[in-house]
C-alpha positions in Angstrom: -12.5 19.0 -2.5 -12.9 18.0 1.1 -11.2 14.7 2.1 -11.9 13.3 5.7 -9.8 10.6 6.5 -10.4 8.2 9.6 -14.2 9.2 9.0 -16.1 6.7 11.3 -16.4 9.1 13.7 -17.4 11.7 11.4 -19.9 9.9 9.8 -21.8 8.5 12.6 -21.7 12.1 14.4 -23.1 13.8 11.1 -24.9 11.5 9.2 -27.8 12.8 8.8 -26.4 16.1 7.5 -25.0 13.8 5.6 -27.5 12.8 4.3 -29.3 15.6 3.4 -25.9 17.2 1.7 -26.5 14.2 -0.8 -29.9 15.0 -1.4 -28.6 18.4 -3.3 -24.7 17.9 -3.6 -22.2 21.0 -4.6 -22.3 20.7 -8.6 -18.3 21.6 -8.6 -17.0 20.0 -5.2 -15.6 16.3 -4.3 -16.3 15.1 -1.1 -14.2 12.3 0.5 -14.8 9.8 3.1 -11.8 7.5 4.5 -12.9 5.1 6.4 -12.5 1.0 6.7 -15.9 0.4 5.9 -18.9 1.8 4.9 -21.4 -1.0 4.2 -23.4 -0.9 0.8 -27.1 -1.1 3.1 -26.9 1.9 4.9 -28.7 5.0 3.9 -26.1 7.3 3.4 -24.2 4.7 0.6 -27.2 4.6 -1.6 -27.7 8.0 -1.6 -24.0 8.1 -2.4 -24.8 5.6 -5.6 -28.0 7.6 -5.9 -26.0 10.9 -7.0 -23.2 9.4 -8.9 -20.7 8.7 -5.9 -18.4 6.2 -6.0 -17.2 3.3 -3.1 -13.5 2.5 -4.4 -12.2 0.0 -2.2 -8.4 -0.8 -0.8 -7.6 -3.7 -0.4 -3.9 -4.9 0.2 -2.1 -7.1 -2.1 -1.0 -10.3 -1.5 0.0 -13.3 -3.5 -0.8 -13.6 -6.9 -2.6 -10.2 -6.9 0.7 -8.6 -5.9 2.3 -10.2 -8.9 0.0 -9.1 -11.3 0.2 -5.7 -9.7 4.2 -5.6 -10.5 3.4 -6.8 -13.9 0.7 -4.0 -14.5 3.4 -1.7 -13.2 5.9 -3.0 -15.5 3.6 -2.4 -18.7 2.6 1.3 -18.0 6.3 1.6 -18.6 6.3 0.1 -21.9 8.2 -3.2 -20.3 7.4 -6.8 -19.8 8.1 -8.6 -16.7 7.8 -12.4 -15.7 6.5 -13.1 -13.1 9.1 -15.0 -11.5 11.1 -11.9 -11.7 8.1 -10.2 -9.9 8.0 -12.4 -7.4 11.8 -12.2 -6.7 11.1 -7.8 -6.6 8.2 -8.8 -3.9 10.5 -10.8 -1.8 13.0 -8.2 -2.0 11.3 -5.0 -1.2 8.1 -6.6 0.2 4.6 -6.2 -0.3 4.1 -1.9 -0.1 2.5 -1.5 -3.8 3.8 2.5 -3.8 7.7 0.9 -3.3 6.8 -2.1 -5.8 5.5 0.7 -8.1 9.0 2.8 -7.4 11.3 0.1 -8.3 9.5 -1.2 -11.7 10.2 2.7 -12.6 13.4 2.5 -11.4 14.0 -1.1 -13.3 12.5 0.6 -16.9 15.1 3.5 -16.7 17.7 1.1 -16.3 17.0 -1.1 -18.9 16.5 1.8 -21.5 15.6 0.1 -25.0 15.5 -3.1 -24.1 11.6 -4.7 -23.5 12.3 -6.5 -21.4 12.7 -6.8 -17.4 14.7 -9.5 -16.1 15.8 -11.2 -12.9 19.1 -10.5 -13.1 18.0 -7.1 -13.8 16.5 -7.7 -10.6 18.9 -8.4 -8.7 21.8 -6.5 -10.0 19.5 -3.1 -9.6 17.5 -3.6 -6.5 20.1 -5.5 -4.0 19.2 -7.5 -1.2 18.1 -4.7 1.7 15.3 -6.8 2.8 17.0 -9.8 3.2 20.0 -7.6 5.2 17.5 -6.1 7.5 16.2 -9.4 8.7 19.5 -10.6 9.4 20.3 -7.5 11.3 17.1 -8.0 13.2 18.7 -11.0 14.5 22.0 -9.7 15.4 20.6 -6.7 17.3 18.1 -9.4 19.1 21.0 -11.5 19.6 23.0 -8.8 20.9 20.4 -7.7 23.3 19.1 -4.5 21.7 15.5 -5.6 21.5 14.5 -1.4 20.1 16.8 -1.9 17.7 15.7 -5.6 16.4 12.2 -4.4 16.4 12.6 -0.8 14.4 14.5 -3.1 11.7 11.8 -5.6 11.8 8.8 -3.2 11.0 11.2 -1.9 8.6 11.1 -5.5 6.8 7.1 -5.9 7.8 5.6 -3.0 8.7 2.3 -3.4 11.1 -0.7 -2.6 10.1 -1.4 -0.8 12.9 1.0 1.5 15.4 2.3 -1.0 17.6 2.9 -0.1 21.2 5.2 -2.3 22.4 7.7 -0.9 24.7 11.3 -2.6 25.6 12.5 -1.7 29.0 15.4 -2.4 30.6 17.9 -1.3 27.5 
């Protein structure tokens, strides 16, 4: 298996060797190409299709997707889950679908026979550490300590790139 992640690069400086490396593929090997997009026209994605490959895309969550995500995650453990009580685990934790994924686990363990997932299960089991770190966001920015208040605050909402803000002055 060879994975290439950030492949843009990597594609437009090989392509057509590429190409070519689909036109007879390793039988036994997996090749892997990362990259934010790889448009369905282009040569080298139909001789992807062409040879069996596959274009899985990742998109991120949000809203009632998110939800039904939680609930999903709640039935591969044998539980059920409203979806108000997913929605209150969302606005808890946030949107990151592996952490989402983490607590439902967590949630099934601790509810043991029972079928069911709850909001008070919720909310006994997963506490308020989102709703903490925003408020300590604001005291740090309150108290002046701007590295501080941000660090919390891509704790709470992480970017979705690296951001390169700097504070000076601290």
């Amino acid at each position: 298996m060879v994975l290439i992640r950030e492949a843009e690069t990597f594609i437009t400086a090989h392509r057509e060797k590429l190409e070519n490396y689909l036109a007879r593929p390793s039988p036994t090997g997996t090749l892997i190409l990362e990259c934010r997009s790889f448009p369905k026209t282009t040569r080298l994605s139909k001789a992807a299709a062409a040879v069996g490959g596959q274009l899985i895309e990742c998109k991120k969550l949000v809203g009632r997707a998110l939800v039904d995500f939680v609930v999903s995650e709640a039935r591969s453990q044998n539980k059920r889950i409203d979806p108000a009580a997913a929605a209150r685990l969302i606005d808890m934790v946030g949107q990151d679908t592996g952490i989402l994924a983490t607590e439902v686990e967590k949630l099934a363990l601790y509810a043991a026979d029972r079928p069911a997932l709850t909001e008070q299960d919720v909310t006994d089991l997963v506490g308020q550490s989102r709703e903490e770190k925003i408020f300590a966001v604001m005291d740090a920015a309150a108290a002046g300590r701007l590295t501080d208040a941000l660090r919390l605050w891509h704790q709470v909402s992480p970017p979705t790139r690296k951001p390169s803000i700097k504070c000076l002055g601290e």
